[in-house]
C-alpha positions in Angstrom: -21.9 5.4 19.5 -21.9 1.7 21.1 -19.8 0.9 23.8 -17.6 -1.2 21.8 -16.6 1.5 19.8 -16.7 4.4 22.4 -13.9 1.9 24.3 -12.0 1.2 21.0 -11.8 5.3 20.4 -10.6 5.7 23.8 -7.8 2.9 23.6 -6.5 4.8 20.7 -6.9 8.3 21.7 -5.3 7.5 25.1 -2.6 5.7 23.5 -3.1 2.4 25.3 -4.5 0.6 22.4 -1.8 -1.7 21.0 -1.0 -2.1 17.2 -0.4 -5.0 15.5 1.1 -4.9 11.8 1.2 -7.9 9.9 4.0 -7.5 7.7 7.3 -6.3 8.6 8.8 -5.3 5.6 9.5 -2.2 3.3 5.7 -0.7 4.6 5.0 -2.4 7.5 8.4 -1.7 9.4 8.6 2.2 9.1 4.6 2.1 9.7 6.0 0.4 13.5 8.4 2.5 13.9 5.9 5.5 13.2 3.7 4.4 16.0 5.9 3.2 18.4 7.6 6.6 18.4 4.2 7.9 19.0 4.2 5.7 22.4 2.3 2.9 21.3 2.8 -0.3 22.5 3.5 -2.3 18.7 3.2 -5.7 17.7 4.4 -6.8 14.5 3.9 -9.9 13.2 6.0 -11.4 9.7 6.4 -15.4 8.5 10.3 -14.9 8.3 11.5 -16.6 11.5 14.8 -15.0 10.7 13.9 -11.6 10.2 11.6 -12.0 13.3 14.8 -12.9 15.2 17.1 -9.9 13.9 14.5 -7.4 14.9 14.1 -8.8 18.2 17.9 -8.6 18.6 17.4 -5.1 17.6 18.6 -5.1 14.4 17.3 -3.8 11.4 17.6 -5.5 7.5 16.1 -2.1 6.0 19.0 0.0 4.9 16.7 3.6 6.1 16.0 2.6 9.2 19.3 1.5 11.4 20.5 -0.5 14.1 20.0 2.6 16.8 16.3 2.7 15.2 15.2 -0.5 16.0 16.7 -0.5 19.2 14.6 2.2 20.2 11.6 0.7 19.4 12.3 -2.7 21.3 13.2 0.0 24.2 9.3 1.5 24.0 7.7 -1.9 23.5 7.7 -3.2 20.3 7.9 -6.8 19.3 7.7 -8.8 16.5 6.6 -12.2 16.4 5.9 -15.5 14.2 2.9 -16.5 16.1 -0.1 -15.4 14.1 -2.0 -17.0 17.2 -1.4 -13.9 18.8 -3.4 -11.5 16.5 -6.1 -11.4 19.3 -3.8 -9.3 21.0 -3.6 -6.3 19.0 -6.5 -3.7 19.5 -6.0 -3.1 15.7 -4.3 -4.8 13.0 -2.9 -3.3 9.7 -2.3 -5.6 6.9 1.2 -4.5 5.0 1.7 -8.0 2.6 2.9 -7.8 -0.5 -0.1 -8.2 -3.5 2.3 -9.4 -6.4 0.6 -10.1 -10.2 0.6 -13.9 -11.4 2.6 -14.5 -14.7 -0.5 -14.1 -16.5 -0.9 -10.5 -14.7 -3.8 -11.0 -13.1 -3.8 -10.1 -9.0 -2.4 -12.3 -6.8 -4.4 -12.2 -3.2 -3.1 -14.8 -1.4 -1.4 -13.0 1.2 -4.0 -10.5 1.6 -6.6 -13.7 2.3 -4.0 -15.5 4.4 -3.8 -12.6 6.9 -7.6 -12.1 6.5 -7.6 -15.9 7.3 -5.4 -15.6 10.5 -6.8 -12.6 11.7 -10.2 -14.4 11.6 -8.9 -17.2 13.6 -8.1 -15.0 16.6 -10.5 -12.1 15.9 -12.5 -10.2 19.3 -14.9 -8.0 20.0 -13.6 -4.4 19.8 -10.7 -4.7 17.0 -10.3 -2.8 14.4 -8.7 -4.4 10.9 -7.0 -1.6 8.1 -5.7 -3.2 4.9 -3.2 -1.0 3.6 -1.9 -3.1 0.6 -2.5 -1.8 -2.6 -5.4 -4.0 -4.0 -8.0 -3.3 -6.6 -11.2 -1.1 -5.4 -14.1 -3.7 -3.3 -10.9 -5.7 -2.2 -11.7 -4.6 1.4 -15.1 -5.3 1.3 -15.7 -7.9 -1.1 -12.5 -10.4 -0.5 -11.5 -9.5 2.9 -15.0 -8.6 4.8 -16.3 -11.9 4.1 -13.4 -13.7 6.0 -13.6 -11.7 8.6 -17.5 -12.2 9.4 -17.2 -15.9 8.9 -16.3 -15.4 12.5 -20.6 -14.5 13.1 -19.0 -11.0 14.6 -20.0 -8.4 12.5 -18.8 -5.5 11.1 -19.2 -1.9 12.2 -20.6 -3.7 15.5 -18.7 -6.0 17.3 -15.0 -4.8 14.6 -14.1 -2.3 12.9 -12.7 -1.7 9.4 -10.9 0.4 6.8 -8.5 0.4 4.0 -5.9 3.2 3.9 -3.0 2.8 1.2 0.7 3.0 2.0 2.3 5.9 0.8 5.8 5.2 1.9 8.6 5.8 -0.3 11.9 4.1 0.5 15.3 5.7 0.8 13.4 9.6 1.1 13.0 10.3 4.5 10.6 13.1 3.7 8.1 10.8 2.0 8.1 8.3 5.1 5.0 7.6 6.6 4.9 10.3 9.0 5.5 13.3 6.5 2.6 12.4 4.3 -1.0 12.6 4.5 -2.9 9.7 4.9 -6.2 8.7 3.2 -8.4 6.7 5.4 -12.4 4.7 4.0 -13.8 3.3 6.6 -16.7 1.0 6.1 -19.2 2.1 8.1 -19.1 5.9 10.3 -17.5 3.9 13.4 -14.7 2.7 11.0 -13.7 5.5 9.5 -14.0 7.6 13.0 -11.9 5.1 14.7 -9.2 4.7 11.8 -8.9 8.2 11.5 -8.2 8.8 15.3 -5.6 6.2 14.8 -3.4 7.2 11.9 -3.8 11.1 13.3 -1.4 10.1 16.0 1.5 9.9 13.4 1.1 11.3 10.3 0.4 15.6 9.4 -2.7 15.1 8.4 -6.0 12.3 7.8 -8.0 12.5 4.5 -11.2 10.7 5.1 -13.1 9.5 1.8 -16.2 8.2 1.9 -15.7 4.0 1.2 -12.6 1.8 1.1 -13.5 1.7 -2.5 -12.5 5.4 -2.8 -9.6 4.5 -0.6 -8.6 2.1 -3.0 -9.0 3.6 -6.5 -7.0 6.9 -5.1 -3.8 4.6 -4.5 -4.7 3.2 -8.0 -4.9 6.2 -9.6 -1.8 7.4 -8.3 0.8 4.8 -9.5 -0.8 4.7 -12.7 -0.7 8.6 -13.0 3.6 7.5 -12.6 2.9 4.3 -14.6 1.4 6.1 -17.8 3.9 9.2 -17.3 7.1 7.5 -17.3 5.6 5.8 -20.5 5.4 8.6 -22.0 9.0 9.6 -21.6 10.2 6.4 -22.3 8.7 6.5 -25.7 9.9 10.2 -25.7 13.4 9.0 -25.3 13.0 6.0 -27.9 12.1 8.6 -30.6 14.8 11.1 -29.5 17.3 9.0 -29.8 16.4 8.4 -33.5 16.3 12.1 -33.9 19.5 12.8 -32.5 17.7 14.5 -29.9 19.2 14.5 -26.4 15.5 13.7 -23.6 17.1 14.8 -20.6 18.1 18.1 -21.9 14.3 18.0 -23.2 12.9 17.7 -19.8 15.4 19.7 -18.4 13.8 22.3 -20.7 9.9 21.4 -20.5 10.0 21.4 -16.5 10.8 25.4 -16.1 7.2 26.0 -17.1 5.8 26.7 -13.8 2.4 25.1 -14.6 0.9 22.5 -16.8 4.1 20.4 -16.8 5.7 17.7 -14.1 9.0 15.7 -15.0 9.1 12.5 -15.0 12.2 10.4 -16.3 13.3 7.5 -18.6 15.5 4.7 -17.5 16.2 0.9 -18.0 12.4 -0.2 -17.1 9.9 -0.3 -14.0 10.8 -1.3 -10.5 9.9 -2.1 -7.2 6.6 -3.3 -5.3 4.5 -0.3 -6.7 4.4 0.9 -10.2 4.9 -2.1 -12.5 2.1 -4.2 -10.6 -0.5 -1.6 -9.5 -2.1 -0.1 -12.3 -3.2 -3.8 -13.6 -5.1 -4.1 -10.7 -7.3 -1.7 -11.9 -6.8 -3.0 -15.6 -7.5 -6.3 -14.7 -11.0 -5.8 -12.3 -12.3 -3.2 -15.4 -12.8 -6.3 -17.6 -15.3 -7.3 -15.1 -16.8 -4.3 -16.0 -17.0 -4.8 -19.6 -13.6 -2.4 -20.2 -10.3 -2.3 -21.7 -7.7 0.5 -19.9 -6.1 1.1 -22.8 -4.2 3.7 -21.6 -2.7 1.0 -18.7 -1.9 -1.6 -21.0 -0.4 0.5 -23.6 1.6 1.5 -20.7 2.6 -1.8 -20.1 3.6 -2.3 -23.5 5.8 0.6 -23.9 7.9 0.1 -19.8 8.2 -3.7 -20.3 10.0 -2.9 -23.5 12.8 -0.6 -21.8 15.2 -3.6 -20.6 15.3 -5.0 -24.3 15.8 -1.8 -25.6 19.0 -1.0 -23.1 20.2 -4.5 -23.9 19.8 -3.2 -28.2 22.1 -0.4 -27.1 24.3 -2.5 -25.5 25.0 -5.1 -28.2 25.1 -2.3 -30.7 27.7 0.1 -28.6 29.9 -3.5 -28.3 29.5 -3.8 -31.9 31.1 -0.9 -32.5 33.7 -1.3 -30.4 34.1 -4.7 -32.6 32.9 -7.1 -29.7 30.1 -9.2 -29.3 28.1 -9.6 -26.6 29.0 -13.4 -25.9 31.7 -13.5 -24.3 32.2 -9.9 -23.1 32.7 -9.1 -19.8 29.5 -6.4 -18.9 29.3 -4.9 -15.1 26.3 -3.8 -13.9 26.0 -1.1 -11.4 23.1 -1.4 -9.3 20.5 -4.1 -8.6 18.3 -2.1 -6.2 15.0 -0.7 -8.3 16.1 3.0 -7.7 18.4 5.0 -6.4 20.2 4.9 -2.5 17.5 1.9 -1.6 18.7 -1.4 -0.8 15.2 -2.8 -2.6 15.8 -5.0 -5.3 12.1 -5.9 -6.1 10.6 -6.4 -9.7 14.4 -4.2 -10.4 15.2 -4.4 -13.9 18.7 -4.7 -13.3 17.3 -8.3 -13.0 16.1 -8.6 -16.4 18.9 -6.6 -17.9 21.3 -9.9 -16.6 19.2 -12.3 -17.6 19.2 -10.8 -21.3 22.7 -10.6 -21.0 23.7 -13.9 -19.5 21.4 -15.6 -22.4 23.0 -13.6 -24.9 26.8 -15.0 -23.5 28.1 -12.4 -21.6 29.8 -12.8 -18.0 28.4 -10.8 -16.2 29.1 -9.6 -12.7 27.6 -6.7 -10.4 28.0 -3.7 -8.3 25.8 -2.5 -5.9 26.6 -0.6 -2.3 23.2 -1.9 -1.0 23.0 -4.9 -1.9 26.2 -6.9 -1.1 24.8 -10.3 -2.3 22.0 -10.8 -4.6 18.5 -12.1 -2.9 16.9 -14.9 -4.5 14.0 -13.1 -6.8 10.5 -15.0 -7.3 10.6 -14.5 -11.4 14.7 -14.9 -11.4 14.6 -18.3 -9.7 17.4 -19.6 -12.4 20.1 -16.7 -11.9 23.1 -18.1 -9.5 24.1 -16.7 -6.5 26.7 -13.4 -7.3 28.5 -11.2 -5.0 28.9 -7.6 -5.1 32.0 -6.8 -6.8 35.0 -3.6 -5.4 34.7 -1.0 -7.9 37.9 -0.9 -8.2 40.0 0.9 -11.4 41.4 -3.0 -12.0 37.5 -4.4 -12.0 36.9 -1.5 -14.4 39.3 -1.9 -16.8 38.4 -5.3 -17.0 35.2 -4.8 -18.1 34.1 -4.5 -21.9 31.0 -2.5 -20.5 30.2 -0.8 -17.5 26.2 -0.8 -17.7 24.5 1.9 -15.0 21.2 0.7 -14.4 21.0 2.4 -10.9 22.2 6.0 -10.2 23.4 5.7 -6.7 24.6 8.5 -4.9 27.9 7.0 -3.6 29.3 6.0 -6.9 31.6 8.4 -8.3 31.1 8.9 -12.1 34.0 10.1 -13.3 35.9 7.6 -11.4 33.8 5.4 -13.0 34.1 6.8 -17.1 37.7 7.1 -16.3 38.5 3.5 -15.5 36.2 2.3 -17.9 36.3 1.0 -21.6 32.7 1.6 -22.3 30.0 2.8 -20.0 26.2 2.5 -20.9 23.9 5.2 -19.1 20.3 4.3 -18.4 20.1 7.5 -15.8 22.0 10.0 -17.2 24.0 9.5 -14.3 27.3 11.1 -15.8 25.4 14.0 -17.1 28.5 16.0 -15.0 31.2 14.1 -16.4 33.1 16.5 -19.0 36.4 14.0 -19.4 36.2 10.9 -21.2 32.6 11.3 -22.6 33.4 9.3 -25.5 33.4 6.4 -23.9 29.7 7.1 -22.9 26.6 5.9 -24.9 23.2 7.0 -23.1 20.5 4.5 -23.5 
């Protein structure tokens, strides 16, 4: 073992090593907290000036982790900070950046490379540098390596490097970052032994794999396992529906069989940072390898044709009613991408309004978590709205009441009772036994 490393091993094992996480965000926050509770000195680093600013104050914009939270962490050292210059402080750096698709759903590295780009500019002797992004497999080695070693350092001598996926999963506080196992590739022995003696300090347990590439293509292959399963229930309830067959009380059914069987469920389309994006990824660097994923872009097809679907049931349950859709009054309840999160990304609540508002409707929101809608990268053109009171009046006003989130606060029966219509993408008012006519599940 060189020196370098043996000094490295000893920062972290010691707990004097200092992290620095670029990316304070829906990963990259709760990984700080993680390892600031474990009495390391934290250093988190984000573009937003403003959200720099708030966490400095000790305030938190993540709905799971509070005020009181945050405040803690400032108490046992952490920081965060615009000034990228700094990255030569950190004794290791995780990369948490978003890796968003292009419109033409290819992968979009730039934040990946800008960080790589940054860290370069500052990188020393003795760091070590995790991306825990969700990329496609050889991102590690073959997009962000080469930055790095621009610097004439190299790697596995002078730094150190792994990739090790984020497993967090917002608004369950059992699935946070230090409840779940981690799976560490480290590029070289040193890597790996040095990643893994980090992330053991706050999380159960450390899965080492061999490479970054296996790394990689296990965080791959899990949110396409989701991707290609929730497919396949949404084309379940599709055909169901047709049949007069009720899907929930299907899987309700199916998921007593102890083996060979895990529930997955239908709803209004994909959400947040993970499964919608991920899986093409791996669709997208197979063509370099003369294949089609078939099974991922079937996927696709089938989950990116949920909103339009909901938006069919819609105009026909107006229809019915004798209504059109311009020039009804719809209400959607919940922006956020699932349940008791105050995430809105790549929600399609978003989509479900722009449908709407094309078609005519006014339409207005509700959402507990989300008091005022963000502005959303592929929803540049919707206006600013306001969370609405869900009040009986705001109800009753309504032509249709559309649940496109099932949060926990909302009362459902208040909800059916006050409304004229109501439009179930969760089977949210599965308990409701009074006013069930007004109810069409979609």
């Amino acid at each position: 073992m060189s020196a370098t490393l043996a000094a490295l091993l000893a920062r972290v094992q010691n707990k004097t090593a200092t992290v620095g996480i670029i990316g304070l965000g829906y990963v990259g926050l709760p990984l700080a907290r993680a390892f600031a509770t474990a009495g390391f000195r934290v250093l988190g680093f984000d573009i937003d000036t403003a959200k720099v600013e708030k966490l400095n104050a000790g305030k938190s914009f993540i709905k799971q982790i509070p005020d009181e939270t945050v405040a803690g962490m400032r108490a046992a050292g952490f920081e965060a900070t615009d000034r990228f210059a700094r990255l030569n402080e950190p004794d290791a750096i995780l990369i948490c950046v978003p890796t968003p698709l292009t419109e033409a759903r290819e992968p979009d590295l730039t934040y990946v490379v800008n960080s790589a780009n940054a860290i370069a500019g500052r990188l020393r002797r003795g760091q070590l540098v995790i991306l825990e992004s969700t990329t496609y497999p050889s991102t590690t080695r073959g997009v962000m390596l080469p930055v790095l070693e621009r610097t004439g350092l190299s790697a596995g001598t002078d730094f150190f490097v792994a990739f090790s996926p984020e497993r967090e999963d917002p608004g369950n506080p059992t699935h946070s970052v230090s409840h779940i196992p981690k799976v560490v590739g480290g590029l070289d022995a040193g890597s790996g032994d040095v990643a893994c003696a980090l992330y053991s300090a706050i999380v159960p347990k450390v899965v080492r794999v061999s490479t970054p590439e296996v790394a990689e293509a296990c965080k791959i292959l899990e949110n396409t396992y989701r991707a290609i399963n929730i497919a396949l229930v949404n084309e379940m309830k599709v055909l169901y529906d047709r049949m007069g067959i009720d899907v929930w009380e299907v899987i309700d059914a199916a998921k007593t069989k102890p083996f060979g069987f895990q529930a997955f469920y239908p709803g209004p389309g994909l959400g947040g940072h993970c499964i919608p994006l991920d899986p093409f990824y791996l669709s997208w660097i197979a063509k370099h390898y003369g294949m089609t994923t078939r099974f991922i872009e079937l996927a696709g097809e089938v989950n990116t044709a949920m909103p339009m679907y909901v938006i069919t049931k819609v105009g026909d349950a107006l229809n019915d009613a004798g209504k059109a859709v311009r020039g009804s009054r719809v209400a959607v309840l919940g922006m956020a991408y699932k349940k008791d999160v105050d995430d809105p990304r790549e929600s399609p609540s978003f989509e479900l309004m722009d449908h709407l508002l094309k078609k005519g409707a006014t339409v207005s929101y509700n959402d507990p978590h989300i008091p005022s809608l963000p502005r959303m990268r592929h929803w540049p053109h919707l206006e600013p709205m306001q969370s609405q009171p869900l009040t009986p009046e705001y109800l009753a006003a309504q032509d249709c009441v559309l649940i496109a989130t099932d949060h926990t606060a909302y009362d459902y029966a208040f909800i059916v009772k006050h409304s004229r219509l109501v439009i179930d993408t969760r089977n949210a008012t599965k308990a409701v036994t009074v006013g069930r006519e007004k109810i069409v599940r979609a």
